[in-house]
C-alpha positions as CSV (number, residue, x, y, z in Angstrom):
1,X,50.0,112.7,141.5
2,X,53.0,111.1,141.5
3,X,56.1,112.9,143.5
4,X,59.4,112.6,142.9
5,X,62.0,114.5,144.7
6,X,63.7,117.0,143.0
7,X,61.4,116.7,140.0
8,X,57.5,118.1,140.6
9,X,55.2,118.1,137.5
10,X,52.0,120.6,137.6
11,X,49.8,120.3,134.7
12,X,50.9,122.1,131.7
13,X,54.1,123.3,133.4
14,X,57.5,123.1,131.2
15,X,59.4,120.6,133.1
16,X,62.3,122.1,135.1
17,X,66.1,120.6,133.9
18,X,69.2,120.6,136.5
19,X,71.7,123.6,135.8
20,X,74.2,121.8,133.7
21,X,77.8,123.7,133.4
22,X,78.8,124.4,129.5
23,X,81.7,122.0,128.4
24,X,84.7,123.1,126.7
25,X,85.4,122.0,123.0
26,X,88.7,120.4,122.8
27,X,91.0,122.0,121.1
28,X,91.8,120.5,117.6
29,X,94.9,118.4,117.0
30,X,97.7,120.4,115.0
31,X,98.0,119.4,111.7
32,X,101.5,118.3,110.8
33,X,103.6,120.5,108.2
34,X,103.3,118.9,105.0
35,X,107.1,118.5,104.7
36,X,107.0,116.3,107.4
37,X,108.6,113.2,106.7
38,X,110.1,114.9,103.8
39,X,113.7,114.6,102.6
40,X,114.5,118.5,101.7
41,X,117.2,117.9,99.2
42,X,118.6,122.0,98.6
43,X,121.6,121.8,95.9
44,X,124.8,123.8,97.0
45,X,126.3,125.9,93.4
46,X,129.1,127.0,95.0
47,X,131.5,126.1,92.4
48,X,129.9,127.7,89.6
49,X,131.4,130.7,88.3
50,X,128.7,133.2,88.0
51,X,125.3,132.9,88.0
52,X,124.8,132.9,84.6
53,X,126.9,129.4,84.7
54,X,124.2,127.3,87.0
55,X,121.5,125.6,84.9
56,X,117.6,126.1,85.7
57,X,117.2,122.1,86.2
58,X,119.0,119.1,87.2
59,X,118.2,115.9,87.9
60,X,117.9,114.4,91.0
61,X,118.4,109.7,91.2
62,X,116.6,108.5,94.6
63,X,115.0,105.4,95.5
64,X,115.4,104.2,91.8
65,X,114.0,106.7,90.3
66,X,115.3,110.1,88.3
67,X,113.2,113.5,89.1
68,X,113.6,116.9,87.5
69,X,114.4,119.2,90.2
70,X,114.4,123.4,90.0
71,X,118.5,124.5,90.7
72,X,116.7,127.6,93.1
73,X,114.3,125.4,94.9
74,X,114.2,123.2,97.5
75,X,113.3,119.3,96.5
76,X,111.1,117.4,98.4
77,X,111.2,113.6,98.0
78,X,108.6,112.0,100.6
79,X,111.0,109.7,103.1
80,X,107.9,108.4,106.3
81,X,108.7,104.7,106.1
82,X,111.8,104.2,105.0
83,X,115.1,104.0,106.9
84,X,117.7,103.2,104.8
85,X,120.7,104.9,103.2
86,X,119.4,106.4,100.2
87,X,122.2,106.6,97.2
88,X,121.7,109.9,96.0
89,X,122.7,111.0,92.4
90,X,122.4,114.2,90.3
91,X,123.4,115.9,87.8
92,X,122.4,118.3,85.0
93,X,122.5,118.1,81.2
94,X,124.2,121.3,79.4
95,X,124.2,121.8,75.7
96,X,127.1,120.3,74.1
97,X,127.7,117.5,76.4
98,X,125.8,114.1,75.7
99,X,125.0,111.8,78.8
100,X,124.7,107.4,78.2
101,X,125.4,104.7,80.6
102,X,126.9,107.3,83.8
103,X,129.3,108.9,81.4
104,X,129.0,112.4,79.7
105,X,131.0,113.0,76.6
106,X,131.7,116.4,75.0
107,X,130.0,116.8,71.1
108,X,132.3,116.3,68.1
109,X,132.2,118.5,65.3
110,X,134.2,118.1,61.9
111,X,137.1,119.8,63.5
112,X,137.5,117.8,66.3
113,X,135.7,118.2,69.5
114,X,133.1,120.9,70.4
115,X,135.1,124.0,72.7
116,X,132.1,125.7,74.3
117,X,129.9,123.3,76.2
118,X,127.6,124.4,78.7
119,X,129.1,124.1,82.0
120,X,128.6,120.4,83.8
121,X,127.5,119.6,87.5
122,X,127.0,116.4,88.9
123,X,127.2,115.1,92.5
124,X,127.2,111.2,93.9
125,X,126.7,110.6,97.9
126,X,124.5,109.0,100.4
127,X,122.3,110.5,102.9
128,X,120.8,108.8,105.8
129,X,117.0,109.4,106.6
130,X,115.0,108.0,110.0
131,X,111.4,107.2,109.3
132,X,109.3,109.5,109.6
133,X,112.0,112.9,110.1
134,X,112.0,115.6,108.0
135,X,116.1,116.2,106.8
136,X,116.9,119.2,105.2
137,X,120.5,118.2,102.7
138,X,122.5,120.5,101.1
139,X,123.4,118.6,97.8
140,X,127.5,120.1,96.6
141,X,126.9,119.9,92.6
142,X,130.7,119.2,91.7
143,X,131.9,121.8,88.2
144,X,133.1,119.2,86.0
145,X,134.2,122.0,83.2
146,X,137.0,124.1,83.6
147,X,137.6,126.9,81.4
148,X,140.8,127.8,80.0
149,X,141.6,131.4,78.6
150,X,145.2,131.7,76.7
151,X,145.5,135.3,75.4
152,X,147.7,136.6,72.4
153,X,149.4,140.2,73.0
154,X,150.3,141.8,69.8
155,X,153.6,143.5,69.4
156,X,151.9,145.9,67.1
157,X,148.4,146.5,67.1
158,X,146.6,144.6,64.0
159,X,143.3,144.0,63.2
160,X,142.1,140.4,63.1
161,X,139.9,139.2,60.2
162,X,139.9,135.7,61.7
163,X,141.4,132.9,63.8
164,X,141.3,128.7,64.5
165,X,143.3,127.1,66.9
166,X,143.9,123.6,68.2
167,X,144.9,122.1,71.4
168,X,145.8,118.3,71.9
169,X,145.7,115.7,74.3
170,X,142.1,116.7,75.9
171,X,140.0,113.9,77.0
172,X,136.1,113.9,75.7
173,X,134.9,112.1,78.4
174,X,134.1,112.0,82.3
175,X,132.1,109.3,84.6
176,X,129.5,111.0,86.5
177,X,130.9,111.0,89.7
178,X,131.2,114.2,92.4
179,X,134.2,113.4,94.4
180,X,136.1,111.7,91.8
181,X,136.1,111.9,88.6
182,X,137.4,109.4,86.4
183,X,138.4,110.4,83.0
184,X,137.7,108.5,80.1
185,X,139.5,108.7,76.8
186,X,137.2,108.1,73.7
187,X,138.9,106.7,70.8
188,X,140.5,108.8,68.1
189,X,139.2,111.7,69.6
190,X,142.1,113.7,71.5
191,X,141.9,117.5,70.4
192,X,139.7,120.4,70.7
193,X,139.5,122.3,67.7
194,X,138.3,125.5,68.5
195,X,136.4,128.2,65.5
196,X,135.8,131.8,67.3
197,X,138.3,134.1,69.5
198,X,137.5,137.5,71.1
199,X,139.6,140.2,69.7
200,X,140.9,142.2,72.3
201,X,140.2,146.5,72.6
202,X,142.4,148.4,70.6
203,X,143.8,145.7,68.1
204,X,146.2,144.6,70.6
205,X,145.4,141.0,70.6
206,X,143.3,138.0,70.6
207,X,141.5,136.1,73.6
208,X,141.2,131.9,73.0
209,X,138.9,130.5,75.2
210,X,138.1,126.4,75.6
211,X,136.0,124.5,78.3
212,X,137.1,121.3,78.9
213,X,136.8,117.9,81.0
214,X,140.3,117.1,81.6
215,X,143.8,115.9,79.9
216,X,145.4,113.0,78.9
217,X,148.4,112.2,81.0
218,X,150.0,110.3,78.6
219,X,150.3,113.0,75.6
220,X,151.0,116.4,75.2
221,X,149.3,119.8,75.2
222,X,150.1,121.5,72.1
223,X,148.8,125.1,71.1
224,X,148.6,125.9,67.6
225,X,147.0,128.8,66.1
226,X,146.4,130.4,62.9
227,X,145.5,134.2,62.3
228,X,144.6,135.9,59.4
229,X,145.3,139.9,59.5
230,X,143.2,142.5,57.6
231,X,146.1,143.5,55.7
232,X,146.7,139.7,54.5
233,X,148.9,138.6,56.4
234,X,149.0,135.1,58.1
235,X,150.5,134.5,61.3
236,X,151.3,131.2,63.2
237,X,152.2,131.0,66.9
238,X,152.8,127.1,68.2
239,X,153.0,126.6,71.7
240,X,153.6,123.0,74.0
241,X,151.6,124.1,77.1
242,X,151.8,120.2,78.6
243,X,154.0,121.7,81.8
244,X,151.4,124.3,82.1
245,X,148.5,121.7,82.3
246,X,150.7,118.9,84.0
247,X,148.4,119.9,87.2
248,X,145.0,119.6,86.7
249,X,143.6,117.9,89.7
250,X,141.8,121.2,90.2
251,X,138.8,123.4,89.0
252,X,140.0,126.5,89.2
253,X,140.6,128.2,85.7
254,X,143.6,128.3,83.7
255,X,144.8,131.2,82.0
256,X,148.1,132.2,80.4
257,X,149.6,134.7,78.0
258,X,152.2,135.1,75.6
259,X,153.4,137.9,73.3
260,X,153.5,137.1,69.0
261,X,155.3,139.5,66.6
262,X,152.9,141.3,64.4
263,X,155.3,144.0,63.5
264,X,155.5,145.0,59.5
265,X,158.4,143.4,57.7
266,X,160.7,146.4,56.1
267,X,160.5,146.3,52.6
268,X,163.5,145.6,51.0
269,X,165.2,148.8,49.5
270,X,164.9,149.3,46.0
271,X,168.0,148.7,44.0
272,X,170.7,151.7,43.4
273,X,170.3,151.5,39.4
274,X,173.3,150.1,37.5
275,X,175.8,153.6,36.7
276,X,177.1,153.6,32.8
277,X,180.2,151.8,32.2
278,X,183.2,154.3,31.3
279,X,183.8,153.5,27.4
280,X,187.2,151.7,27.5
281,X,187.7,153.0,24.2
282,X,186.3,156.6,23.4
283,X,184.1,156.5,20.1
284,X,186.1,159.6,18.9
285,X,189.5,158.3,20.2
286,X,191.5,156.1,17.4
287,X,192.3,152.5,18.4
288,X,195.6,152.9,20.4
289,X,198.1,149.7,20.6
290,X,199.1,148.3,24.1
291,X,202.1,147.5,24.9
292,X,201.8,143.6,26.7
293,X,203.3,143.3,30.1
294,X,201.2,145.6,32.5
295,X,201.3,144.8,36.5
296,X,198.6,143.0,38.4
297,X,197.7,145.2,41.3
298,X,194.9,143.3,43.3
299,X,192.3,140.3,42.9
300,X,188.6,139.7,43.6
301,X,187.2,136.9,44.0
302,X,183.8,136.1,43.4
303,X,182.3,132.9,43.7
304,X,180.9,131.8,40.1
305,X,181.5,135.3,38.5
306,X,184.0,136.9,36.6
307,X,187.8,137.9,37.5
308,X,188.5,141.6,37.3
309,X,192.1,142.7,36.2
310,X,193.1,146.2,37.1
311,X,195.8,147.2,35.0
């Protein structure tokens, strides 16, 4: 038998193995959050006017390409090599307002140019990323739409059957731009034409409401509106609101009022009927000879009629 210490082997006997102390199982590495490296692009709508304004998409122009984004959501655009400046674009496309070549222009229709577009955003910055970071960016979507609200108080309440109005000078265009907007005058096309109003409670007026990009500095804002009563009457109210809109370099909405006459003209009084003429000669009375030489006691004149002589 062969001895070896430490170690004895007898026969069948199950061979007898050095305690051995159990090892701990590393624990696993963390898994990284799967927006790292991530560019977390969040859109700021603070400078839309209700909620009902901001659109459900928008597009979002990053590394050379265009993505559709959710406006309530979060955009993640995957940012772990690069380390550039990323120009960042966006904007959204509402109904009424075509978008070619950077520049959105407002619809025409055959009265001129559409006065209800949907409300337009767009935003133009750069953001800096370091490889590998996650950045969360809060994207300000600039309102390039301002409403305007010009209200007609009735003198007399009236019921409306209908109205149209114009305005002038209004620019169809804007470049897409956040910070500053250039406006861009398409040719020919300078007025808003404008086919529904709100008629306000009670018959006591008439609410005109536009949405537009902006105003030509170079012509004038003129107003004009026609209204057609229930009672057939037409009414005309002309306005030149170019002081009014001289200072646009804001988005906050415009909105003025003014007062038109819809009283009732009198109607004019019916004519007192023509009395008899007093016979100058009775039919019973026989014809009596006048003596000539009577006296002239007063004139009156009257322009292209006849001379009357009182004896």
């Amino acid at each position: 038998m062969l001895a070896v210490a430490g170690l004895v082997a007898c026969g069948d006997d199950e061979p007898v193995l050095p305690d051995v102390p159990p090892v701990d199982e590393p624990e696993p590495e963390p898994v990284p959050e799967p927006t790292a490296g991530y560019l977390r692009i969040a859109a700021d709508w603070s400078e839309a006017l209700a909620e009902t304004t901001i659109p459900t998409l928008y597009n979002i122009g990053i590394g050379g390409k265009t993505f559709e984004a959710s406006a309530s959501a979060p955009y993640l655009y995957p940012d772990s090599l690069s380390t550039d400046d990323y120009p960042l674009f966006a904007y959204n496309q509402p109904q009424g307002i075509t978008l070619s070549d950077g520049v959105a222009s407002v619809d025409t229709t055959a009265g001129g140019l559409l006065v209800s577009p949907d409300y337009l955003f767009a935003a133009d910055t750069t953001v800096c990323v370091a490889a590998g970071d996650t950045v969360d960016f809060a994207l300000r979507m600039h309102r390039l739409v301002v409403p305007l609200v010009f209200t007609l108080n009735f003198s007399e309440k009236a019921e409306v059957e209908g109205a149209t109005a114009t305005l002038s000078g209004v620019l169809p265009s804007v470049q897409l731009s956040g910070d500053s907007s250039v406006l861009r005058e398409a040719e020919g096309v300078a007025t808003v034409a404008l086919y529904s109003f709100e008629a306000l409670p009670g018959d006591k007026g008439i609410r005109l409401l536009f949405r537009v990009l902006g105003f030509d500095a170079d012509k004038q804002q003129h107003l004009s509106v026609r209204i057609a009563l229930a009672d057939g009457r037409k009414l005309t109210y002309t306005s030149d609101l170019t002081d009014f809109l001289a200072d646009f370099a804001h988005l906050e909405p415009v909105s003025l009022q003014a007062e038109i006459d819809t009283k009732k003209p009198k109607p004019d009084p019916e004519p007192e009927p023509e009395p008899d003429p007093d016979p100058w000669f009775p039919e019973d009375d026989p014809d009596v000879a006048v003596e000539p030489g009577g006296t002239i006691e007063d004139w009156t004149e009257v322009d292209g009629g006849d001379v009357s002589v009182i004896m």
